[in-house]
Short mmCIF file of the C-alpha atoms (twelve columns), coordinates in Angstrom:
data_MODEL
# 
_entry.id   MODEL 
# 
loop_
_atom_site.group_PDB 
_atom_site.id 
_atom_site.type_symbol 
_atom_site.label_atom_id 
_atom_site.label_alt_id 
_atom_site.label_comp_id 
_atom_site.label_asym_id 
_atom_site.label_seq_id 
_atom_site.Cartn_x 
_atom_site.Cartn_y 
_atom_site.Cartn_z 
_atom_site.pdbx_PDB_model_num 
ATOM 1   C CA . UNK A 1   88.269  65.687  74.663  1 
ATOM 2   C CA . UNK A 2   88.603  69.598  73.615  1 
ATOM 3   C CA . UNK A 3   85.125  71.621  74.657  1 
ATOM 4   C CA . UNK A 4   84.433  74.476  72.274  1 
ATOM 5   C CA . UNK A 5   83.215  77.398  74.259  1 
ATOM 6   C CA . UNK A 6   81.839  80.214  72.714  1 
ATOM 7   C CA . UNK A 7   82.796  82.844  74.904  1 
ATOM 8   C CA . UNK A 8   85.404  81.411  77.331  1 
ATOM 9   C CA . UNK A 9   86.542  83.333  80.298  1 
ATOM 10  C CA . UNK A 10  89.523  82.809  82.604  1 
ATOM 11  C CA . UNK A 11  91.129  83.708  85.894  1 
ATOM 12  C CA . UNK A 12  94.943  83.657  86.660  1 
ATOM 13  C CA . UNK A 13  96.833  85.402  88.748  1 
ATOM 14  C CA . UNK A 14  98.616  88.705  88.200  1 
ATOM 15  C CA . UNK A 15  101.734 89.803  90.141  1 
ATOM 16  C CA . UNK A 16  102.711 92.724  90.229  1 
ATOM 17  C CA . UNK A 17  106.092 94.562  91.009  1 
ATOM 18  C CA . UNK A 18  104.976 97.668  92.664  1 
ATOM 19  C CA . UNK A 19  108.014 100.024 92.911  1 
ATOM 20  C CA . UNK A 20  108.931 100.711 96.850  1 
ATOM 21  C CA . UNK A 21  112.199 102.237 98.571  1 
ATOM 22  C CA . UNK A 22  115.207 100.151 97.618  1 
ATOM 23  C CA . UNK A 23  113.368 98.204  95.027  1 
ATOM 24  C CA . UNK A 24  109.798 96.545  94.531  1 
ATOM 25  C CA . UNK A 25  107.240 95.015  96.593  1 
ATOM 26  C CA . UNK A 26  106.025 91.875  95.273  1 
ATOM 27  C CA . UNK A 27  101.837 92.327  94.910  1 
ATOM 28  C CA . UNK A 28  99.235  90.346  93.201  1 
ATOM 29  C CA . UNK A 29  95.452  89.235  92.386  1 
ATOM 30  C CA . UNK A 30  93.226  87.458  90.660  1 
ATOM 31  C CA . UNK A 31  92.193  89.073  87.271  1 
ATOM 32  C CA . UNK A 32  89.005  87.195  85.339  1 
ATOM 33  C CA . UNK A 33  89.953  87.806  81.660  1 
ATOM 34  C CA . UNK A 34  87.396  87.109  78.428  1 
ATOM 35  C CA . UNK A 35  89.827  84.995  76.135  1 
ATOM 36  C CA . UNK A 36  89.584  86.823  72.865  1 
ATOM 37  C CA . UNK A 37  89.989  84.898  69.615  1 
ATOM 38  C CA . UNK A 38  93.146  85.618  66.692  1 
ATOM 39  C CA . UNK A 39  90.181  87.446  64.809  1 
ATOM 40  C CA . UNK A 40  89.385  89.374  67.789  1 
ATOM 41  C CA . UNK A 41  92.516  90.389  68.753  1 
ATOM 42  C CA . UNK A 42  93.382  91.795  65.125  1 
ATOM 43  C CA . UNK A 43  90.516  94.173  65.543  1 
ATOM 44  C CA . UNK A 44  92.493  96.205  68.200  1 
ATOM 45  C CA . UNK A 45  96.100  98.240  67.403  1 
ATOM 46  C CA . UNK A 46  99.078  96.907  69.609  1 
ATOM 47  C CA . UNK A 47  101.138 99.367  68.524  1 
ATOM 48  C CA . UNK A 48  99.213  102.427 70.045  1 
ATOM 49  C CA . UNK A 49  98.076  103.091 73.394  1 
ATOM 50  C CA . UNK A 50  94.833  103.608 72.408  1 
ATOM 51  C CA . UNK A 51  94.541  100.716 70.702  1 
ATOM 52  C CA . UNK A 52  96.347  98.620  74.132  1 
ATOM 53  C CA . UNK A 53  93.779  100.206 76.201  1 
ATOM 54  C CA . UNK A 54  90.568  99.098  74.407  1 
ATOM 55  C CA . UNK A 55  92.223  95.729  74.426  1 
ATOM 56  C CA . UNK A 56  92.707  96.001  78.001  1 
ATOM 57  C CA . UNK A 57  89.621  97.264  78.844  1 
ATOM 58  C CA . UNK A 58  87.917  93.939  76.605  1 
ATOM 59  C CA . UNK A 59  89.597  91.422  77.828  1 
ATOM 60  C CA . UNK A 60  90.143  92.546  81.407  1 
ATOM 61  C CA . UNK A 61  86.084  91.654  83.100  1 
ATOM 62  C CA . UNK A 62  86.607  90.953  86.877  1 
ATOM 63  C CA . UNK A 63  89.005  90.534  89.335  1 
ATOM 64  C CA . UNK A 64  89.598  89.290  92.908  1 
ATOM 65  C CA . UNK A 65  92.075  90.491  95.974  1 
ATOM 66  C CA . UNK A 66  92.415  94.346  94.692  1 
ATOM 67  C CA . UNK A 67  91.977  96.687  97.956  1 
ATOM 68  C CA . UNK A 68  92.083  100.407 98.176  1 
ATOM 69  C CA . UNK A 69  94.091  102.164 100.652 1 
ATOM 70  C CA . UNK A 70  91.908  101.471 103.266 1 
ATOM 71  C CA . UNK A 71  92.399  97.678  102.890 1 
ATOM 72  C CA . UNK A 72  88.460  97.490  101.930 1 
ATOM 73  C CA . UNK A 73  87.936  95.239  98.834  1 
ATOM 74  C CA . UNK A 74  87.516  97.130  95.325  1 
ATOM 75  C CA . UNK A 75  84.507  95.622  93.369  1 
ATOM 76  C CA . UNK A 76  84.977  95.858  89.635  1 
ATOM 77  C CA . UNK A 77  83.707  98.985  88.122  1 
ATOM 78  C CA . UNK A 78  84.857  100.566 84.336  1 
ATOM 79  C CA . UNK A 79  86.020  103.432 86.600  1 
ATOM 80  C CA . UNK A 80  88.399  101.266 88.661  1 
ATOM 81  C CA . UNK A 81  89.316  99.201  85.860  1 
ATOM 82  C CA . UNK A 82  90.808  102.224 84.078  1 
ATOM 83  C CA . UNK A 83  92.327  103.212 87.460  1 
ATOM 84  C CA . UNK A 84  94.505  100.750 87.029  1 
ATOM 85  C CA . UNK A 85  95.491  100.153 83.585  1 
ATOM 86  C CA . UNK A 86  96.496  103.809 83.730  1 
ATOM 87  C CA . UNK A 87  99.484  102.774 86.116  1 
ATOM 88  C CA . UNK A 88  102.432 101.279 84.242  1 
ATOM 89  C CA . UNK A 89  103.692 98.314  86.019  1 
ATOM 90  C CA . UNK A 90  99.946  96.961  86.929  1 
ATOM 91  C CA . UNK A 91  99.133  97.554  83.264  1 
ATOM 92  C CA . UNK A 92  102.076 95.480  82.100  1 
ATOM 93  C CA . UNK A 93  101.428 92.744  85.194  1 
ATOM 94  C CA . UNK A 94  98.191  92.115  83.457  1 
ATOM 95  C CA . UNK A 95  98.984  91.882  80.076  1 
ATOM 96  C CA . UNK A 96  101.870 89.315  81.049  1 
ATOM 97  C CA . UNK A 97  99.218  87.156  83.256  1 
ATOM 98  C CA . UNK A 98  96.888  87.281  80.246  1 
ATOM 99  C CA . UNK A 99  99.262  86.434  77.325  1 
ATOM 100 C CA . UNK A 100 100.946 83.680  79.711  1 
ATOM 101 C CA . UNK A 101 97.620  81.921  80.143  1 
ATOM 102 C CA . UNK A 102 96.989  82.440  76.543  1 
ATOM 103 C CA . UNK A 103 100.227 80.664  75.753  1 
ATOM 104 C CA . UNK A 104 99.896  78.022  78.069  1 
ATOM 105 C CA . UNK A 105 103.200 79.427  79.720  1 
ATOM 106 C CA . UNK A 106 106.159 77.099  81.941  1 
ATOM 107 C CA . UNK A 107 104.783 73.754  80.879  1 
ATOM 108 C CA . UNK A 108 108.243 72.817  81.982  1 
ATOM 109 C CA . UNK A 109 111.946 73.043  80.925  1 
# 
């Protein structure tokens, strides 16, 4: 049976490669995304930043496991959100969790 929901939301996990001496230290959380429709998608403009970060900022609504530097849990706030889609490899970490759930991703080779 397929459930039509008219606003569906998700969570998946996010890992991120955050750059350290010598390499990367492997990170990672638990992002709550709003899964957007084909229709809503085409409103925003991949090909521009600006257009990536409203994106972003739409489908990206909660998360779990983020911490500041004092190891204290980080509650969700527009603020924080744009925090971290400012930094590179978080920003692409969460569009790869996103568009992998989206895509039903490694149902097996």
């Amino acid at each position: 049976m397929l459930k039509i929901v008219k606003n569906p939301e998700f969570t998946a996990p996010v890992k991120v490669q955050v750059p350290a001496e010598g390499g990367y230290a492997d990170m990672n959380f638990t992002a709550r995304f709003k899964a957007l429709t084909v229709s809503e998608s085409e409103a925003f403009d991949m090909m521009s930043i600006r257009g990536t970060d409203d994106w972003l900022r739409t489908i990206l609504i909660g998360w779990d496991g983020v911490v500041g530097e004092d190891d204290q849990p980080l509650s969700f706030n527009n603020a924080v959100r744009d925090q971290l889609l400012d930094v590179p490899f978080i920003r692409m970490a969460i569009i790869q969790a996103y568009n992998a759930a989206m895509m039903g991703a490694k149902r097996g080779n």
